[in-house]
LUMNUTOR-500033 format. One line per field, with one value per residue (C-alpha): residue in one letter; x, y, z. Coordinates in steps of 0.1 Angstrom, whole numbers, always signed. Layout:
N
type [A	...]
x [X	...]
y [Y	...]
z [Z	...]
// end
This chain:
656
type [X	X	X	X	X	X	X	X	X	X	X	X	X	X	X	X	X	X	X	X	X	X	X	X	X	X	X	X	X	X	X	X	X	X	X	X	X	X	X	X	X	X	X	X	X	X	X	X	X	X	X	X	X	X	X	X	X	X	X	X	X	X	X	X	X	X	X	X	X	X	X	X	X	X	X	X	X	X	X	X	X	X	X	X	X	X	X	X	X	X	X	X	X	X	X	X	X	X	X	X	X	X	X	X	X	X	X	X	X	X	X	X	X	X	X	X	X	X	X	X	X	X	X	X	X	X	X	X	X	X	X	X	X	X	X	X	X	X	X	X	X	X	X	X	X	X	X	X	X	X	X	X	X	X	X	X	X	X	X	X	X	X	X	X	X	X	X	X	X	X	X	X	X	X	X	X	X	X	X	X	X	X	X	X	X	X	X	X	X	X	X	X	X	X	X	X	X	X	X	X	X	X	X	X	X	X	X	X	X	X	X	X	X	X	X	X	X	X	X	X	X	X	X	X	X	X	X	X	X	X	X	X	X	X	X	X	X	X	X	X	X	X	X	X	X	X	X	X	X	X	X	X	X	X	X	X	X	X	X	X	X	X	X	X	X	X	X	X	X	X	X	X	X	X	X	X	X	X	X	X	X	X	X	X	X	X	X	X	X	X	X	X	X	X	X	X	X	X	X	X	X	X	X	X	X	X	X	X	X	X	X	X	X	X	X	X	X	X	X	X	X	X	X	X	X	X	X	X	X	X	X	X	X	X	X	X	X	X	X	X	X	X	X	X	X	X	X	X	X	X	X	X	X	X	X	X	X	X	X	X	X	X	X	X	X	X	X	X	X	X	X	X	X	X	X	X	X	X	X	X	X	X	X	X	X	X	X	X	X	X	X	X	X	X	X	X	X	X	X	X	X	X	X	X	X	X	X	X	X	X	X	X	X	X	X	X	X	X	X	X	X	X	X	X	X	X	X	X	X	X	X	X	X	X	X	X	X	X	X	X	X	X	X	X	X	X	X	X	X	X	X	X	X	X	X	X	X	X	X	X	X	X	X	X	X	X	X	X	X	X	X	X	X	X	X	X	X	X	X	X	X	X	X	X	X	X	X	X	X	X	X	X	X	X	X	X	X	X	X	X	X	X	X	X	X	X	X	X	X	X	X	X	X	X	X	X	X	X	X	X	X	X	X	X	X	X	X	X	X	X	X	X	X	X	X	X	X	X	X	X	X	X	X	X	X	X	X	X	X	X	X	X	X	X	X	X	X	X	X	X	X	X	X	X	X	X	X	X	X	X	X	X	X	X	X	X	X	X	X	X	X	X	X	X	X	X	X	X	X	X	X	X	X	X	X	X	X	X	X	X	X	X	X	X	X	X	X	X	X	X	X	X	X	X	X	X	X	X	X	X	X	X	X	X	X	X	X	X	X	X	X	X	X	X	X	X	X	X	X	X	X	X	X	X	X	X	X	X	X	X	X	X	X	X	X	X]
x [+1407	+1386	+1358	+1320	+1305	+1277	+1239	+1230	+1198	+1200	+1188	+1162	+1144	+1148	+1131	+1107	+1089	+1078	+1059	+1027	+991	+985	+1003	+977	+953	+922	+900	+865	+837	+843	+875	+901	+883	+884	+919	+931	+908	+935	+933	+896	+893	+927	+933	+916	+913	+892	+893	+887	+860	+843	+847	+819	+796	+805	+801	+764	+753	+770	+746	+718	+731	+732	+691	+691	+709	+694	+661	+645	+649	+641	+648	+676	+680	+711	+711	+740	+725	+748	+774	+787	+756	+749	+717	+709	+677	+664	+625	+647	+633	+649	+677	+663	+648	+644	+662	+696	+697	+732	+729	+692	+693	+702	+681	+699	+702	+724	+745	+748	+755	+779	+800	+826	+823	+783	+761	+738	+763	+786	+766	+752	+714	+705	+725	+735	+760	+769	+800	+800	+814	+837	+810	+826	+806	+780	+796	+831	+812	+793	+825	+843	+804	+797	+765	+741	+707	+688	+653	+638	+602	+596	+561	+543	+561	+588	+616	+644	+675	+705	+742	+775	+811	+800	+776	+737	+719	+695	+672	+661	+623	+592	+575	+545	+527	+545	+531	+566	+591	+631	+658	+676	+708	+718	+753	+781	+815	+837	+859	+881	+890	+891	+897	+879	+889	+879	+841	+824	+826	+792	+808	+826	+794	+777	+795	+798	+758	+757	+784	+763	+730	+752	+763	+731	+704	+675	+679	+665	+687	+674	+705	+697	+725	+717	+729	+745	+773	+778	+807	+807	+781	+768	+732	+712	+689	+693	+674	+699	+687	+705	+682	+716	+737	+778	+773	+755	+781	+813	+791	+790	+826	+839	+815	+817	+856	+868	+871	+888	+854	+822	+804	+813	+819	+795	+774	+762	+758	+748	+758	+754	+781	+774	+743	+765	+748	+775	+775	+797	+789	+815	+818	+848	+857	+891	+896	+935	+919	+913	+933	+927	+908	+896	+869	+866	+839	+832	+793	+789	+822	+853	+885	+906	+935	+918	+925	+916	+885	+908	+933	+906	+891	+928	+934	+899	+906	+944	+938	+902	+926	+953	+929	+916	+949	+957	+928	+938	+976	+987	+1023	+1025	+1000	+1025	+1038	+1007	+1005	+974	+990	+995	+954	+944	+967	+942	+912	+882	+866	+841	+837	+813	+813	+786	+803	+794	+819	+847	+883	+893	+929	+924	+898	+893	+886	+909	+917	+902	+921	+892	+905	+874	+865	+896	+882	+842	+854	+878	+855	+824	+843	+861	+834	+815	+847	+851	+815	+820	+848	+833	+799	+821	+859	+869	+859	+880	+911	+912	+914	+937	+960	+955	+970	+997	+1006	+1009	+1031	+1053	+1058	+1064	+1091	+1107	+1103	+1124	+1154	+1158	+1186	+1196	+1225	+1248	+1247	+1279	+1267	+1231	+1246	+1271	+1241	+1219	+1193	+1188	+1163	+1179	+1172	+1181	+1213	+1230	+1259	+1289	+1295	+1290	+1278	+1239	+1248	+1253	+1236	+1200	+1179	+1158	+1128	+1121	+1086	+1096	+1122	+1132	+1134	+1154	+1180	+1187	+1189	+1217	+1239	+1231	+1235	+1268	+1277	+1292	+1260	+1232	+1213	+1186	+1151	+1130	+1094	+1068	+1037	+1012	+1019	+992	+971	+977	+951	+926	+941	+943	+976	+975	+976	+1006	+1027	+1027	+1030	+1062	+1070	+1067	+1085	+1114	+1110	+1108	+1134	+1156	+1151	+1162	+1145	+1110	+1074	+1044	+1053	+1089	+1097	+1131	+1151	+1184	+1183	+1177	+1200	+1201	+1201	+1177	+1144	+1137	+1105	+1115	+1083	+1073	+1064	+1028	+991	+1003	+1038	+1018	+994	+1023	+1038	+1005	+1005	+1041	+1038	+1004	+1025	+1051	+1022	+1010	+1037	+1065	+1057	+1095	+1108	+1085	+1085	+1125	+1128	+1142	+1116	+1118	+1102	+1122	+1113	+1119	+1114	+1083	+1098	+1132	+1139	+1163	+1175	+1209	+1233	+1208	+1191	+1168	+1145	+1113	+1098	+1055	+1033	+1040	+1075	+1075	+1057	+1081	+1110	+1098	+1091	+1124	+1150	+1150	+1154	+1120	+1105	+1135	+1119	+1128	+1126	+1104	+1103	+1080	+1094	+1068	+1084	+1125	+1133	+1130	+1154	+1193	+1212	+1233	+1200	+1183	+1217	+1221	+1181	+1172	+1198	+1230	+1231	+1234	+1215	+1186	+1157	+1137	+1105	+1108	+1074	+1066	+1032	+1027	+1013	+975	+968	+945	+966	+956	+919	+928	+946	+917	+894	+912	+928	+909	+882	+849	+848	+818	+845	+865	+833	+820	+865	+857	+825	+838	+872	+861	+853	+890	+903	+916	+908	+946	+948	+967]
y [+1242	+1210	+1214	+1211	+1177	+1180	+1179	+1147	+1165	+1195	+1182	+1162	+1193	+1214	+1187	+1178	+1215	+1209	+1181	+1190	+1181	+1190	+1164	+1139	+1132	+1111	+1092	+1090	+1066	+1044	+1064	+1040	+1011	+1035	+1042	+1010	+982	+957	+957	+946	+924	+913	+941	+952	+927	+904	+880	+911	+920	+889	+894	+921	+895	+870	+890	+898	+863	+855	+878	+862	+825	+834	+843	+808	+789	+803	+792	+824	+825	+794	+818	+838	+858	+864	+883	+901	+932	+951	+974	+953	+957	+931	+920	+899	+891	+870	+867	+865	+889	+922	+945	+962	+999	+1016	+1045	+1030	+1034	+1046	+1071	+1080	+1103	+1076	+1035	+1006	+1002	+1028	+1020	+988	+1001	+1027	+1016	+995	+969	+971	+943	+915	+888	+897	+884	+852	+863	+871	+842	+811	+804	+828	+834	+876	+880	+903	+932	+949	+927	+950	+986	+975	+969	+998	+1019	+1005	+1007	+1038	+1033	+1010	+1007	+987	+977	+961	+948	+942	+943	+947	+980	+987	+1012	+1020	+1037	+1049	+1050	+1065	+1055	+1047	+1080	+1080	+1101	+1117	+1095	+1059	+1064	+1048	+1034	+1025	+986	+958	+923	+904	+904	+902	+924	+934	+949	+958	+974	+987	+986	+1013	+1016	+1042	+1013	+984	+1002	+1001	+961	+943	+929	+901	+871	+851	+815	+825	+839	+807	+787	+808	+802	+769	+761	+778	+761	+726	+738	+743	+719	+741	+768	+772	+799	+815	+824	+848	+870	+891	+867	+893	+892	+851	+837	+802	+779	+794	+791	+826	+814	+788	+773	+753	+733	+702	+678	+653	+684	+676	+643	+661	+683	+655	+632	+663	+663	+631	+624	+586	+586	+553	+554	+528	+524	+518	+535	+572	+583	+608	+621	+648	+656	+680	+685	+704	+717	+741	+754	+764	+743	+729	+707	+690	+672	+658	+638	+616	+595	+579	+587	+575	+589	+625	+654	+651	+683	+692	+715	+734	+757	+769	+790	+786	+805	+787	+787	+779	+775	+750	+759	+736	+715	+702	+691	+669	+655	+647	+630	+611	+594	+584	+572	+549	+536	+530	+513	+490	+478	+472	+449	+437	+428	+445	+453	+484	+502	+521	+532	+556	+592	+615	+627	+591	+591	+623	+619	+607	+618	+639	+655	+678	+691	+721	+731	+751	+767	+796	+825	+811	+825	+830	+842	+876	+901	+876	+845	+820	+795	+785	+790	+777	+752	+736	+730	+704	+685	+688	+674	+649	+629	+633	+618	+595	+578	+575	+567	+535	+523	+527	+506	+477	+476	+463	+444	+439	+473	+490	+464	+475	+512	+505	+485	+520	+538	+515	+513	+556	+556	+528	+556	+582	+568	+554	+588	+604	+579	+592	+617	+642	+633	+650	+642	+619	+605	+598	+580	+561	+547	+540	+563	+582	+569	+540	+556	+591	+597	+620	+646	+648	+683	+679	+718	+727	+759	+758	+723	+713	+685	+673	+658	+643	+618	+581	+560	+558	+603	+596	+578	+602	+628	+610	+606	+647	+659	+675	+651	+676	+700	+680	+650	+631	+613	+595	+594	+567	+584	+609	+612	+617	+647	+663	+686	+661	+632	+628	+633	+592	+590	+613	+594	+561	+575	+560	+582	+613	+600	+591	+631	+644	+624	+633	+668	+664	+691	+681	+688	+710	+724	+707	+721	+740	+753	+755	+712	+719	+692	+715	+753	+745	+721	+715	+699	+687	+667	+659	+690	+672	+674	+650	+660	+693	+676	+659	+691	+708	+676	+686	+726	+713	+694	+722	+750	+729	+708	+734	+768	+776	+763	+788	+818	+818	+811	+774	+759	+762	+744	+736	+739	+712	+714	+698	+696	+694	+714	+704	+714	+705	+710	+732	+722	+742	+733	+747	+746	+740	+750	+787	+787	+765	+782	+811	+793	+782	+817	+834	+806	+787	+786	+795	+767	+742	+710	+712	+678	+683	+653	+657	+646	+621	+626	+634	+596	+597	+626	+619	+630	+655	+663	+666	+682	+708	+717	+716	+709	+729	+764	+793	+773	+760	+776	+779	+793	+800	+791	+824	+831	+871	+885	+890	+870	+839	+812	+793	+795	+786	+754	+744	+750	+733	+705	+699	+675	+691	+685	+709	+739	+726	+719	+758	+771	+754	+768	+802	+799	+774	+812	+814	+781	+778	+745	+732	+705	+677]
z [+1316	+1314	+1284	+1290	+1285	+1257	+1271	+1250	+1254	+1242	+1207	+1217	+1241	+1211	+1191	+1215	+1215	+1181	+1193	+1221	+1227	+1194	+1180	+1191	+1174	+1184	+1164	+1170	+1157	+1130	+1116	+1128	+1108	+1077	+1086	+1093	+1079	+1075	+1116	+1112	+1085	+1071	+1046	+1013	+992	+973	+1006	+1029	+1006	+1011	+1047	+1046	+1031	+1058	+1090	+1081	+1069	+1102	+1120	+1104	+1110	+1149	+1148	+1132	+1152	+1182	+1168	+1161	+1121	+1099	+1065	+1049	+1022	+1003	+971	+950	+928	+899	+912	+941	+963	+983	+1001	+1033	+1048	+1079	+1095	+1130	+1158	+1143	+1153	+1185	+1174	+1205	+1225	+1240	+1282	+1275	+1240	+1249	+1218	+1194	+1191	+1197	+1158	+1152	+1181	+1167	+1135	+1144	+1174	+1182	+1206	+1205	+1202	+1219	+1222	+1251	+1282	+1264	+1270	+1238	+1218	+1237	+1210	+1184	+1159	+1163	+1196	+1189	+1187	+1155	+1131	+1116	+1123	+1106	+1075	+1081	+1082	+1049	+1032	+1006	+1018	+1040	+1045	+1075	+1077	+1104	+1112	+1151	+1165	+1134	+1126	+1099	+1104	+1078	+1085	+1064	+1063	+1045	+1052	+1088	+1096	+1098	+1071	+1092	+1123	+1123	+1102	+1113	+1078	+1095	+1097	+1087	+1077	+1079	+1107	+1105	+1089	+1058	+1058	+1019	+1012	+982	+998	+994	+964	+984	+1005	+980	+947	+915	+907	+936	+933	+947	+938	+929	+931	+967	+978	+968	+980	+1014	+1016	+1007	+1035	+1063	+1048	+1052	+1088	+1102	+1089	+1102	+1079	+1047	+1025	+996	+970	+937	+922	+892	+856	+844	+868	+864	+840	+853	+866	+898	+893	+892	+915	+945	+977	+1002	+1023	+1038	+1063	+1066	+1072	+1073	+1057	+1034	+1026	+1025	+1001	+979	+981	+978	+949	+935	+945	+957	+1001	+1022	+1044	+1032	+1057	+1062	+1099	+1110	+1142	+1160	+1196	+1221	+1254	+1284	+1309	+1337	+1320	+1289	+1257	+1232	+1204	+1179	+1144	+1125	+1092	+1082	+1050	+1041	+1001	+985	+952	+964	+981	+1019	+1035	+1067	+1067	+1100	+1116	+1149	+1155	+1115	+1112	+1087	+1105	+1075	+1097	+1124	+1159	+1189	+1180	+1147	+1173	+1196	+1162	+1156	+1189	+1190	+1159	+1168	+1204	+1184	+1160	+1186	+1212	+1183	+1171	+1205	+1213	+1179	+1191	+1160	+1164	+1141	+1159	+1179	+1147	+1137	+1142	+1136	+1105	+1095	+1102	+1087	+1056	+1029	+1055	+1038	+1071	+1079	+1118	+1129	+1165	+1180	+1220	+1237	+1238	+1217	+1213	+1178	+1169	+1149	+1141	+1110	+1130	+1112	+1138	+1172	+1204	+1226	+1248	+1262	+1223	+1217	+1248	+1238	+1204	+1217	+1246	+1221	+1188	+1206	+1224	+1188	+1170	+1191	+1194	+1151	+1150	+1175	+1155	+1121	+1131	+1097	+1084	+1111	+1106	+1071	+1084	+1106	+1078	+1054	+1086	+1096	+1055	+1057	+1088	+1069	+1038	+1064	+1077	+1044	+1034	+1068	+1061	+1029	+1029	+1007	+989	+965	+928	+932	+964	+949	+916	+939	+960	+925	+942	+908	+880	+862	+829	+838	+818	+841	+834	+846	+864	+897	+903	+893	+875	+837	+836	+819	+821	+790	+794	+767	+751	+750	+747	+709	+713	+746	+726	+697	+725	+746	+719	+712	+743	+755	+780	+810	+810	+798	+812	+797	+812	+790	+799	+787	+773	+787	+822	+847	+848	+881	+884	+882	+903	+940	+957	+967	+926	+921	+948	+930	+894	+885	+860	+883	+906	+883	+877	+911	+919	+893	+900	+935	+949	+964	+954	+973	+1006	+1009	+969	+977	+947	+964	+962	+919	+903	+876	+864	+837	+831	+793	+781	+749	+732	+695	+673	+669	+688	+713	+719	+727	+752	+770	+769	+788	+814	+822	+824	+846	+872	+873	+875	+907	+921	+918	+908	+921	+886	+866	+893	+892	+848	+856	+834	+789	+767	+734	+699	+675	+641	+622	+588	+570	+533	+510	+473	+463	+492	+510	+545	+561	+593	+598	+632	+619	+585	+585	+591	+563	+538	+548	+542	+511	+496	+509	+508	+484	+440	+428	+401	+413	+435	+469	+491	+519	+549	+581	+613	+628	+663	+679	+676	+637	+636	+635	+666	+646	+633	+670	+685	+655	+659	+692	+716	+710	+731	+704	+674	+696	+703	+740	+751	+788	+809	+832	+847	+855	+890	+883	+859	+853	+852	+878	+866	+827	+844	+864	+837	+809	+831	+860	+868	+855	+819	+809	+823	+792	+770	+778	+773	+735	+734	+738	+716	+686	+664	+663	+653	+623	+600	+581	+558	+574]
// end
């Protein structure tokens, strides 16, 4: 008798009666945001936080930009509570046609999807579109208060996690006009150790002041919560607006052009207003950036009106070196154009697409060809009024695609293959295993210490690479700098495994990187340049323990037939007191740098595996490292003036 078949449903019915209507749940209000902020504004940290800050100076820019504020407001209080103020026209107070119970400001305030920016009446161009400005940081608030003066009365109303505290008040006359929105985010959301940021804040206002020259914005924060040189106490206001604001970056560094490229424009198209201001400098001595913003709003990762800035420039450049009958013009990508270019470019469209809740990038297509036919047409008129200016552009350009391309017929070649083509450093003392695991690389301070160390070294695991001097500070020098350092790029080379983005740590030559420099003050500060360019360059080596620093010894101890090293003063003393004959002389010799020490001397101390000993570089999650190298190796000096201020009660004065 033939079996039953099994009901391959049987367990799923069974399972399914355990799961009904009452399974779904439905969330109402502002509960999905507190449920899910990350949906809303990236997540819940100290970038999110700022986040708040930004979609209700945003609201405030909008009553600017469409000419109804000329002031703003912005103020940080103790305890994270931040405060933002406009004289615009006012959040609307009374009853809503559709919640006739409840005004229009707590609508706003409390629902999704509610604001005056959907049909374009109310803002021609705005950068809260999306309609969950205001109420998201409503929702992720512990508390929020609005006031609002509109027709010469004030009304105040009150919020927690999202819900009104009681009816939208009416405080009676009013002799100022406009609204302040003051908040505390919610530590539920954000925890107890994210706060707001005074410099980011800062620096926030000071962008939108630079965005839109109109506005005058008023900055104070309580001292208390500044460790750095924000001031207290600001007023921003920029009449030359984005060259303004690239001058201020570029400071006194050297640029290929002597006049900056800059404009604005405004244009109209179907009724719909848009406009488009731009500033552009060529600087080889600083880090190219380009600096982004659509409606007042940074879009950090660009978007569509980067792309027609990118095309106006190449097609100018192109058309020139054409008229030119320069050859190498075809040669020139925007890349090759943007590579060393500081630019600033602010676009101001109605109704633009923006990828994410957190507005990162523009997706707007009609912004990449607003930007393009307006920059372009500028560009070239720029170029015409000044030949030789533009043919020296043009030769920068041409001279970038010529690296680019050296750079792409560069393969990657084994260890044999690369010291077979000479490709390697000529003073790079390789080893002889062919494999990267078990072998080191010393880098070690001039020539005279290189030599000691190659006849030291184990010849099948260690290689050798002399470097001249103090090498250049990275974290104060433009990337154009750090490509023709010779000396780093004997290093990078060396190492085989790129720098920045392209950094991989499968190419690693070798398992280990050793920075072995004198025991002195300046074996210690090429020491720090080094660890600097790692820290930046490639982090890889230090996040994966490929990077040690070694420890020679400062001073050698003998009586009779005893020899003892000692690595600086205190070791010494130590050694002194424990090791050796009391009363009996002991001959004590300082080591003025590795090339005065024999190589059995440098091989025995330093070098061999078991008797040597290494300090491996790490950097842990959460800590300041990146703010210590900034401040004690970047380009502001008075950050390393204030770092001695604060740390000169614990040095120590030795007799030298």
């Amino acid at each position: 008798m033939a079996k039953k078949a099994p009901d391959l449903f049987d367990g799923a019915s069974a399972a399914s009666k355990a799961y009904t209507a009452r399974d779904i749940e439905v969330l109402e209000g502002l509960e999905p945001v507190r449920r899910r902020p990350g949906m809303y504004i990236g997540g819940t940290d100290a970038a999110a936080l700022h986040h708040l800050a930004s979609e209700i100076l945003d609201n405030a820019m909008d009553e600017a930009v469409a000419g109804h504020a000329s002031r703003i407001e912005l103020e940080l209080k103790a305890g994270d509570v931040l405060a933002v103020r406009d004289n615009g026209r006012s959040i609307p107070v009374d009853p809503h046609p559709k919640f006739k119970n409840k005004s229009a400001l707590e609508v706003i305030m409390t629902t999704l999807h509610a604001g005056g920016k959907f049909d374009g009446k109310a803002y021609e161009t705005s950068g809260g579109l999306h309609g969950v400005g205001a109420s998201v940081v409503n929702a992720l608030s512990e508390w929020m208060t609005v006031d609002v003066a509109r027709d010469k009365q004030a009304h105040a109303m009150r919020f927690e996690r999202g819900h009104a505290i009681g009816k939208l008040k009416n405080l009676g006359a009013a002799n100022w006009r406009g609204t302040i929105v003051a908040f505390k985010p919610d530590t539920k959301i954000f925890g107890a150790d994210v706060h707001f940021s005074p410099a980011r804040l800062y620096r926030m206002a000071r962008s939108k002041a630079y965005l839109f020259r109109g506005v005058e914005i008023r900055w104070s924060c309580d001292p208390a919560l500044i460790n750095d040189d924000t001031p207290a106490t600001d007023v921003l206001k920029f009449p030359g607006g984005l060259l303004d604001f690239l001058k201020g970056e570029i400071g006194k560094s050297t640029t290929v052009n002597t006049r900056d490229f800059a404009g604005r424009t405004e244009t109209r198209k179907d009724g719909a207003k848009g406009t488009v201001e731009w500033a552009v400098s060529w600087t080889p001595a600083m880090d190219a950036f380009v600096r982004s913003y659509c409606n007042t709003i940074p879009t950090p990762q660009g978007g569509t009106h980067e792309q027609g800035l990118r095309n106006a420039l190449l097609k100018g450049l192109r058309t020139h070196g054409e008229r030119a009958n320069n050859r190498k013009t075809a040669l020139i990508t925007a890349d090759d154009v943007m590579e060393q270019a500081c630019a600033v470019l602010s676009v101001f469209i109605r109704e633009p697409e923006f990828q994410g809740q957190t507005k990162d990038k523009l997706s707007s297509p009609d912004a990449q060809r607003l930007v393009e036919n307006v920059v372009r047409d500028h560009f070239d008129h720029w170029l015409a009024e000044n030949p030789a200016e533009a043919d020296k552009l043009l030769d920068f350009v041409i001279d970038q695609a010529e690296t680019r391309l050296k750079r792409r017929q560069e393969k990657e070649v084994s260890r044999k293959a690369a010291t077979r083509k000479l490709r390697l450093p000529g003073k790079l003392a390789d080893c002889t295993r062919d494999a990267a695991e078990g072998t080191e690389i010393f880098l070690v301070e001039g020539d005279s210490a290189g030599g000691s160390a190659k006849q030291a070294r184990d010849r099948n695991t260690q290689a050798i690479l002399p470097l001249r001097g103090k090498i250049l500070n990275v974290a104060s020098a433009g990337a154009g700098k750090l490509q023709q350092n010779q000396e780093l790029s004997d290093l990078v080379q060396a190492l085989g495994c790129g720098i920045g983005a392209k950094f991989s740590s499968s190419d690693l030559r070798y398992e280990r990187v050793i920075v072995m420099t004198d025991a002195d003050v300046d074996g210690a500060h090429i020491a720090s340049l080094l660890l600097t360019f790692f820290f930046r360059e490639m982090p890889g080596l230090i996040s994966e323990g490929r990077l040690f620093l070694a420890m020679p010894p400062l001073y050698r101890l003998s009586q009779g037939a005893k020899t003892l090293y000692a690595r600086d003063d205190a070791d010494r003393d130590r050694l002194l007191k424990s090791e050796f004959r009391a009363g009996a002389k002991v001959d004590i010799s300082r080591f003025k740098g590795l090339g005065e020490m024999m190589p059995a001397q440098l091989k025995e101390t330093t070098m061999r595996p078991g008797h040597r000993t290494l300090i491996k570089v790490e950097t842990k999650k959460g800590d300041d490292s990146e703010d210590l190298v900034e401040r004690l190796m970047g380009k502001k000096p008075e950050l390393r003036f204030q770092f001695i201020q604060e740390n000169a009660q614990f040095v120590t004065a030795v007799d030298v």
